[in-house]
C-alpha positions as CSV (number, residue, x, y, z in Angstrom):
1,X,4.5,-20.0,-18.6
2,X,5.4,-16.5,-19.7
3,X,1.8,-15.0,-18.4
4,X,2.8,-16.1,-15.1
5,X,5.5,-14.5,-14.9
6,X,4.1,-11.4,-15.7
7,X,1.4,-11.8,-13.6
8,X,3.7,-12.2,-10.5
9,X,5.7,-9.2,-11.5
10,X,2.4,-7.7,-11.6
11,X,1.1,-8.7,-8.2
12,X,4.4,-7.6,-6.9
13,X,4.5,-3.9,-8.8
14,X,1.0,-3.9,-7.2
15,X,2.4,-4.7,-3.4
16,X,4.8,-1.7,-3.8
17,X,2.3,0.6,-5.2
18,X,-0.3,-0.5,-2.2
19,X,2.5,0.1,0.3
20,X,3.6,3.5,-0.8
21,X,0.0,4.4,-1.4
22,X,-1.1,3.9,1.8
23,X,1.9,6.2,4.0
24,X,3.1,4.8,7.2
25,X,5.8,4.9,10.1
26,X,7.6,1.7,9.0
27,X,10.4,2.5,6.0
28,X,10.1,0.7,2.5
29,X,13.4,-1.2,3.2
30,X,12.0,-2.7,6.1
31,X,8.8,-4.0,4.9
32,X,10.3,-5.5,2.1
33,X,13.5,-7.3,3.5
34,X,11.9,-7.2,7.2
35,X,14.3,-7.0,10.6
36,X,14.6,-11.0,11.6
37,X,16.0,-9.6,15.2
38,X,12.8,-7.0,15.6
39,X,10.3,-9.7,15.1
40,X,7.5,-8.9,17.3
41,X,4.8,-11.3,18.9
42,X,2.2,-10.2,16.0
43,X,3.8,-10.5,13.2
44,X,5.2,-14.0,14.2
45,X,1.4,-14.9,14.9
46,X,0.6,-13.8,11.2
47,X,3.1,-15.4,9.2
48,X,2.1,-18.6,11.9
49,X,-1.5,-18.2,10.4
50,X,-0.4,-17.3,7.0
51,X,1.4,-20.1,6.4
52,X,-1.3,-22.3,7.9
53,X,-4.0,-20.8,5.5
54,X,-1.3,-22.0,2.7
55,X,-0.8,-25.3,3.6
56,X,-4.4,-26.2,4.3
57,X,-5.5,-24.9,1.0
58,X,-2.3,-26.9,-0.8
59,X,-2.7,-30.0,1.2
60,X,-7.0,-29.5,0.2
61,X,-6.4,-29.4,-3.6
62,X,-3.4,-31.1,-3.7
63,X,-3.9,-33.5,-6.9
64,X,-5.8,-31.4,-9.0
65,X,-3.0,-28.7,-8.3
66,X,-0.4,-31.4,-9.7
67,X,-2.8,-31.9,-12.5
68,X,-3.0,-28.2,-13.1
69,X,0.6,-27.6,-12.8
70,X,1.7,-29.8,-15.5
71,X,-0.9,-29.8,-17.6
72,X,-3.2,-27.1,-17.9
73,X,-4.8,-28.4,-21.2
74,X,-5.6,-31.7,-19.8
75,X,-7.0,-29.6,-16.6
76,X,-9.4,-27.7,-18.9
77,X,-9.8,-30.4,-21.0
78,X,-11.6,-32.5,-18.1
79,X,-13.8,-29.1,-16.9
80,X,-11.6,-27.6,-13.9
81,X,-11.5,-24.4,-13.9
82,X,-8.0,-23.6,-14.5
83,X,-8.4,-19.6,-14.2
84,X,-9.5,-20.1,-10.6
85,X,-6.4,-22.3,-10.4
86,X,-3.8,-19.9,-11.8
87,X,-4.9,-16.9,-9.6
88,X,-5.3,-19.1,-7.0
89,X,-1.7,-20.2,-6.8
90,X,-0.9,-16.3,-7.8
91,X,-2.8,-15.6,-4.4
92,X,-1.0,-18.1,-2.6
93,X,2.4,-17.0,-3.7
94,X,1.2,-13.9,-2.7
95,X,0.5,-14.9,0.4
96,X,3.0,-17.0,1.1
97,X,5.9,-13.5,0.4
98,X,3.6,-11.2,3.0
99,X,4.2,-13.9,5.7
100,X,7.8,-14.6,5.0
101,X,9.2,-11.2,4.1
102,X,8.5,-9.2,7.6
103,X,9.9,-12.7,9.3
104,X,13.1,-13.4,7.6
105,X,14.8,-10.5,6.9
């Protein structure tokens, strides 16, 4: 339990260092707390498609995400391959912040 926490601090030092790598027009503050009231057309589209990208890939591998999620040994154990599980749900997570951040302010 303790590497995934560090891996999502990890994935979210990365996100800043990406964002303030890359310079643009649009201030730190906003991209990470968003403007709920300056929501435009496109960005309600992506977290639209975000979000459906996450639920079709939860609602896919639903059961052996359960299995996974409470028993990683017993996940192993029967040969699914739990690494592709854990970065996959580190993905997701991922994911799932980029859509809601810009959106909810």
């Amino acid at each position: 339990m303790r590497t995934m926490r560090v891996h999502t601090a990890s994935m979210f030092a990365l996100g800043i260092v990406l964002i303030t790598a890359f310079p643009s027009d649009v201030h730190l503050d906003h991209i990470l707390f968003g403007n709920m009231l300056g929501a435009n057309l496109g960005e309600i589209i992506q977290a639209a498609l975000i979000a459906l990208i996450v639920t079709v890939l939860l609602v896919m591998k639903w059961r052996d995400l359960v299995l996974f999620i409470f028993d990683p040994q017993q996940a192993a154990a029967i040969g699914m391959p739990v690494r592709i599980f854990h970065y996959g749900l580190l993905a997701i997570l991922s994911l799932t912040i980029v859509g809601a951040l810009q959106a909810v302010g």
